[in-house]
C-alpha positions as CSV (number, residue, x, y, z in Angstrom):
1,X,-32.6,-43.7,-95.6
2,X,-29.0,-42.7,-94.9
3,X,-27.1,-41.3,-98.2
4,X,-24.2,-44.0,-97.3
5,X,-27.1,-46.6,-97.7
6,X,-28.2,-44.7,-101.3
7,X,-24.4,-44.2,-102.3
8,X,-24.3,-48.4,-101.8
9,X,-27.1,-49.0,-103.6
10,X,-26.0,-47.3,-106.7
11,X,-22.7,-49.2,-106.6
12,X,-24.7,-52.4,-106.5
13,X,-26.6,-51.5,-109.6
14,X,-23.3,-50.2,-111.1
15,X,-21.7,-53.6,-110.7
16,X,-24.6,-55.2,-111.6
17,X,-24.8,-52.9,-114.8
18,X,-20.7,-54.4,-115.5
19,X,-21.5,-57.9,-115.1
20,X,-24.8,-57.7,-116.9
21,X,-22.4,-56.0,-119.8
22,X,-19.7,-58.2,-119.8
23,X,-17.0,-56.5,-117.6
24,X,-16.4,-58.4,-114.8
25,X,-13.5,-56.9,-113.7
26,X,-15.2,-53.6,-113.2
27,X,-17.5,-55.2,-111.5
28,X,-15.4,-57.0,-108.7
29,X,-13.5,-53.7,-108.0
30,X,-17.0,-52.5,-107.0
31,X,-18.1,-55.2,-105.3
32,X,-14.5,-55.9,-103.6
33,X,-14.8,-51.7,-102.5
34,X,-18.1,-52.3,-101.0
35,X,-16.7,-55.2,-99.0
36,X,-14.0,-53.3,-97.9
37,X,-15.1,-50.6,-96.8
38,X,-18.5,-51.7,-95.4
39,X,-17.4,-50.7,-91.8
40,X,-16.1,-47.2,-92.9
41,X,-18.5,-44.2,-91.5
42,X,-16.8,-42.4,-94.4
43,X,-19.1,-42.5,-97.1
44,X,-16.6,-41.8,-99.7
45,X,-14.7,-44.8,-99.1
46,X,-15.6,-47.2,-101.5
47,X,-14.9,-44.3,-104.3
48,X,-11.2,-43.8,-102.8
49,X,-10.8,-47.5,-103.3
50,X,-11.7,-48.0,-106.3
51,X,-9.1,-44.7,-107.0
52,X,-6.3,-46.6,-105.4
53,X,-7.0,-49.8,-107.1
54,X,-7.0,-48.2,-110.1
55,X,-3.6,-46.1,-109.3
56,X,-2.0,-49.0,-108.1
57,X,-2.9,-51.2,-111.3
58,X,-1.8,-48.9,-113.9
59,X,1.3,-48.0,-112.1
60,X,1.7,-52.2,-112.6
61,X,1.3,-51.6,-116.4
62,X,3.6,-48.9,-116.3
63,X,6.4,-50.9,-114.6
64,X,5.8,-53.8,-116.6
């Protein structure tokens, strides 16, 4: 088994773990990073996606 393969498994139970807890906003931005990047030989991908997300939405909060 490839570590990409293990590093996407534990997101899915991550985002599993959010929506099982009631935060299913946390648990898009997983799911919507695994999408995203699912084509990316860089297995930190998903991570730095979830980092820009989160950038970009609390630079929204700050503006607002």
């Amino acid at each position: 088994m490839s570590e990409q393969s293990t590093s996407v498994k534990e997101l899915v139970w991550l985002a599993s773990y959010y929506k099982r807890n009631d935060m299913p906003e946390n648990a898009q931005l997983i799911l919507d990073s695994i999408e995203c990047t699912k084509h990316s030989t860089d297995e930190w991908a998903p991570i730095r996606y979830i980092e820009d997300a989160l950038a970009k939405s609390d630079e929204e909060r700050k503006s607002a």
